[in-house]
C-alpha positions as CSV (number, residue, x, y, z in Angstrom):
1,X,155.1,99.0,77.7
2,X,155.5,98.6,81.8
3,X,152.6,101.3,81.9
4,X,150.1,98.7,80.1
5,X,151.2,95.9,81.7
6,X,147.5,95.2,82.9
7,X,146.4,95.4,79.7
8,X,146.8,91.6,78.6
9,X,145.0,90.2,81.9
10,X,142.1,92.6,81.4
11,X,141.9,91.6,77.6
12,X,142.0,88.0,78.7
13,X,139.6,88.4,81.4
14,X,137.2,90.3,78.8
15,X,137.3,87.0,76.6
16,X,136.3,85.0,79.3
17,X,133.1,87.2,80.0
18,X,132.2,88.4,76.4
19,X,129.1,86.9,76.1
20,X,127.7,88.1,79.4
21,X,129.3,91.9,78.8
22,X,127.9,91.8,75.3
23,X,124.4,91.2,75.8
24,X,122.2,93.6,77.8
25,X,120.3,91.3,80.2
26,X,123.3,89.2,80.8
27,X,125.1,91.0,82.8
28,X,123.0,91.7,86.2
29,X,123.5,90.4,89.5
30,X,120.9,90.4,91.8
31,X,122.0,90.8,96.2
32,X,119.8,89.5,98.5
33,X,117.8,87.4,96.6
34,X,114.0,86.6,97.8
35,X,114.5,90.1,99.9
36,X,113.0,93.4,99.5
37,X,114.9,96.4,101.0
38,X,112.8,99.2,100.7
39,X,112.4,102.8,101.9
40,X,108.7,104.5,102.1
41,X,107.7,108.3,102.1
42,X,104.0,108.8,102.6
43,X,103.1,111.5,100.6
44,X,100.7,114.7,101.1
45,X,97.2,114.0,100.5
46,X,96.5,115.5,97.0
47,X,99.6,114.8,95.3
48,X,99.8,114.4,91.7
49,X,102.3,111.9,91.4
50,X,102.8,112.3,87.7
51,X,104.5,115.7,88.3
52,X,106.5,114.3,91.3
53,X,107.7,111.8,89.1
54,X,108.9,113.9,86.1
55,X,110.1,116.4,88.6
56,X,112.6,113.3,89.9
57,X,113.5,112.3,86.7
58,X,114.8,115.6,85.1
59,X,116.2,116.1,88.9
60,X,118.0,112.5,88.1
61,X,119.0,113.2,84.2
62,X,120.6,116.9,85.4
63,X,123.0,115.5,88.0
64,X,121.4,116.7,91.2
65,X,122.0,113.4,92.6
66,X,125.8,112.6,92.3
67,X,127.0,109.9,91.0
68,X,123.5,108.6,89.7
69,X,121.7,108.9,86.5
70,X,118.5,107.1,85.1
71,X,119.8,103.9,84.3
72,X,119.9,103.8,80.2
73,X,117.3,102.7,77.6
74,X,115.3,101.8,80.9
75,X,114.9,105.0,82.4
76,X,110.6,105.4,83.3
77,X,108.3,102.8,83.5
78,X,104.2,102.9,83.4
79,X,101.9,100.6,85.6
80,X,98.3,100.2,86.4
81,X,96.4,97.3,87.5
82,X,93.8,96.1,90.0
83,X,95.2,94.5,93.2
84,X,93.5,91.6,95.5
85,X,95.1,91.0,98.7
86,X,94.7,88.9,101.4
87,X,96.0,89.8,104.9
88,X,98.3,85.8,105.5
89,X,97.2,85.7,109.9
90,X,98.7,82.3,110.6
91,X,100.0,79.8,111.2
92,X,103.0,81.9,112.3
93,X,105.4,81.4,110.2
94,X,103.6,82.0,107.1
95,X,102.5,85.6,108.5
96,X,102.5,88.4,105.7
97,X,100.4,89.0,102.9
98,X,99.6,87.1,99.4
99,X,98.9,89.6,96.9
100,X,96.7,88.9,93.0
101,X,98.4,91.5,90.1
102,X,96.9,91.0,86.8
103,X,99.2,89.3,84.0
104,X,98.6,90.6,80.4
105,X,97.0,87.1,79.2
106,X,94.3,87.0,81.8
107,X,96.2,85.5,84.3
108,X,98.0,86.3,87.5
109,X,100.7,86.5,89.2
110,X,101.1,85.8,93.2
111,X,103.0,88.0,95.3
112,X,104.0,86.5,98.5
113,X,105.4,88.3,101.5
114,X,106.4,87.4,104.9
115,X,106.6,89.9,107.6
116,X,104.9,90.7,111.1
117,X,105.4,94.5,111.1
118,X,106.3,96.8,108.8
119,X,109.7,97.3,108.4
120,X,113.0,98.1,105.9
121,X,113.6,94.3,104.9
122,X,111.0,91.9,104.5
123,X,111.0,88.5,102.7
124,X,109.0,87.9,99.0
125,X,108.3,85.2,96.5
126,X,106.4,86.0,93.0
127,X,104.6,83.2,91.8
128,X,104.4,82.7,88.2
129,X,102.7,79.8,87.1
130,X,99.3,79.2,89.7
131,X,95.9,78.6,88.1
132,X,93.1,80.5,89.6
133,X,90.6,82.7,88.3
134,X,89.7,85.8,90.6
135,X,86.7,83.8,92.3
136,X,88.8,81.8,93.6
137,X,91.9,83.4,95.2
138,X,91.2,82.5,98.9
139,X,89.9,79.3,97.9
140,X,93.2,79.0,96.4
141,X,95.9,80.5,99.5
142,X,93.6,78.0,101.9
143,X,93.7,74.6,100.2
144,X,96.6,74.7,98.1
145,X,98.9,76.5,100.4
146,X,97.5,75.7,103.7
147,X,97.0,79.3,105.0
148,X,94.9,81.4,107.1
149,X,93.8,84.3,105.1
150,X,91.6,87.6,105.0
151,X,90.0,89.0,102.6
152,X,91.6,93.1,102.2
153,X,89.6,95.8,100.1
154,X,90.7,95.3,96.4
155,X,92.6,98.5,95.1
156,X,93.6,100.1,92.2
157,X,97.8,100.7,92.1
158,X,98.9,103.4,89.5
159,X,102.8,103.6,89.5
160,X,105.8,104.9,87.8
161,X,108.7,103.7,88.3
162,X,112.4,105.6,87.6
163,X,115.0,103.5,87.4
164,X,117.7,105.1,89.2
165,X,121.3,103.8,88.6
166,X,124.9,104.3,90.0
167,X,127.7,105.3,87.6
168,X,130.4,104.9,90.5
169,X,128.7,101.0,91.5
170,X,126.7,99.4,88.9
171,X,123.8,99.4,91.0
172,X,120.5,100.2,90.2
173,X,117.4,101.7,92.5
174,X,113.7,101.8,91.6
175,X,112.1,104.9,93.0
176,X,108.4,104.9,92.5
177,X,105.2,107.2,92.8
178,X,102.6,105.0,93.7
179,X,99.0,105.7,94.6
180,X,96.6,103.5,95.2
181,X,92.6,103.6,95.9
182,X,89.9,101.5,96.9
183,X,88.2,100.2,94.5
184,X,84.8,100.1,96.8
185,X,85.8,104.0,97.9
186,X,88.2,105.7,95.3
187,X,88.0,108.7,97.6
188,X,90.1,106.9,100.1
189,X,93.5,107.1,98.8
190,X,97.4,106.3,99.9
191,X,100.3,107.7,97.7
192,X,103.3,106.9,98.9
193,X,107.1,107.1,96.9
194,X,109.2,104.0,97.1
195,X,112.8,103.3,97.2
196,X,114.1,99.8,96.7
197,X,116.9,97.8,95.5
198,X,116.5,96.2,92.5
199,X,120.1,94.3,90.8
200,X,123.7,95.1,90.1
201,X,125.6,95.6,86.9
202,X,128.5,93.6,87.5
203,X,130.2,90.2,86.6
204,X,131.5,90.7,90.0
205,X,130.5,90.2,94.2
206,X,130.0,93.1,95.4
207,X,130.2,94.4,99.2
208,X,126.7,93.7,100.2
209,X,127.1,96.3,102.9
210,X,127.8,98.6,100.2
211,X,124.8,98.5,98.6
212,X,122.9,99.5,101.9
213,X,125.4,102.6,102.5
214,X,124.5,103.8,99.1
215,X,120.6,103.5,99.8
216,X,121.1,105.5,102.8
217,X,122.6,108.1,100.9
218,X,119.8,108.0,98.1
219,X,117.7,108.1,100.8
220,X,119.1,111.4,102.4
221,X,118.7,113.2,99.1
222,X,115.2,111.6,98.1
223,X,114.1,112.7,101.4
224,X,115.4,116.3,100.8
225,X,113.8,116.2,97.4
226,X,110.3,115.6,98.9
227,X,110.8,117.8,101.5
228,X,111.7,121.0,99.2
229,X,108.9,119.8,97.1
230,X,106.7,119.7,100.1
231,X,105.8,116.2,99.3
232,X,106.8,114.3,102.3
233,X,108.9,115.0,105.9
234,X,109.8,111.5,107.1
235,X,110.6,108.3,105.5
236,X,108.4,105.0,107.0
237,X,107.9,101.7,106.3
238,X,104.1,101.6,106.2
239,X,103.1,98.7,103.8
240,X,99.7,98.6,101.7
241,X,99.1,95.5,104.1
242,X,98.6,98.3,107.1
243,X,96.8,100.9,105.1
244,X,94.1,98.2,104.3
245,X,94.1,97.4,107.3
246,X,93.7,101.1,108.5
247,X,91.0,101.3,106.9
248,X,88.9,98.5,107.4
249,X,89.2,99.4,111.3
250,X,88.0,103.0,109.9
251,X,85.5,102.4,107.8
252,X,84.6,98.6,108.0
253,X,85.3,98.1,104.5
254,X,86.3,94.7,104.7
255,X,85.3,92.9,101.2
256,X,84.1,89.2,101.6
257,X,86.0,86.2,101.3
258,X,86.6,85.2,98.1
């Protein structure tokens, strides 16, 4: 009996918590809320990111990344939709972008980030409930949030998403294949594949800093993966904010305020 003397606390503790552990969505805790933590690896021009993608699942499901597996009953995910963003110039603080994805009643959904350069952690805000139709987005960004916006090129985002979890931590990864075109000039194209944190299966704190050693080492192997595959050499941080941007310097695509 001295062996399974932490048998009772645990049994007690699992009382406590049984509601939460017995009910899938219950159970998540999400670090560095209102944050994105994200890796980018642009990918060669060309690629078929539907292969990619079921080549990194089956690499996931056979082990070839230790300790991680697709995370279960949630393992692929299937997304396409037309996206209308607006490059946020000022005032300074507000800097960023404010992005228009679709919602499956005819609505939308605003996606709100603040940055001044690309880089690995950037701040973001959905917003859920706004009313606007799509004549009326920068109408909408000026008056009712008080911003100085552009116009970008609206494009078209095809993405699928593997959810990429860790037995040893409880924490789950989305790694995506992503490729996006303009709708004005579907010739000019950006796939990239994404790495980002996305919540924790655990009732309890974890080391924050633990999460970001364990991204680095998903990131070593991702990048290998891509590299093998010939896919990609170097991870970035190059947003679709800068590829717009890119080319509207390149091409003078730059759509009319709306």
């Amino acid at each position: 009996m001295e062996a399974l003397r932490w048998l009772d606390p645990v049994l007690a503790a699992y009382e406590t918590s049984a509601l939460r552990l017995n009910n899938q969505p219950s159970h998540f805790r999400t670090h560095f809320a209102g944050t994105e933590l994200e890796y980018k690896y642009n990918l060669t021009p060309g690629t078929d990111i539907w292969a990619a993608s079921m080549e990194l699942l089956k690499a996931l499901r056979y082990g070839e990344l230790a300790d991680c597996r697709p995370e279960y009953r949630n393992e692929f995910q299937v997304y396409c939709f037309d996206n209308h963003l607006f490059d946020v110039t000022g005032p300074d603080p507000e800097r960023g972008y404010a992005s228009f994805i679709p919602r499956g009643d005819g609505g939308h959904v605003l996606k709100r980030k603040w940055y001044a350069e690309d880089a690995f952690a950037r701040r973001e805000q959905l917003y859920t409930d706004i009313e606007v139709t799509s004549d009326g987005f920068g109408e909408y960004l000026r008056w009712e949030l008080g911003l100085q916006v552009r116009a970008m090129p609206p494009f078209r985002r095809v993405r699928y998403d593997i959810q990429c979890e860790s037995m040893r931590t409880g924490h789950v990864y989305g790694i995506y294949l992503d490729h996006c075109s303009l709708l004005t000039a579907p010739e000019v194209v950006l796939s990239q594949c994404e790495l980002e944190y996305r919540r924790s299966r655990s009732l309890l704190e974890h080391d924050k800093d633990e999460v970001l050693r364990e991204m680095q080492r998903i990131d070593r192997w991702l990048l290998e993966h891509l590299a093998t595959s010939g896919l990609a050499k170097q991870r970035t941080f190059y947003s679709k904010l800068s590829f717009l941007c890119d080319r509207v310097t390149a091409r003078s695509e730059l759509a009319p305020d709306r």
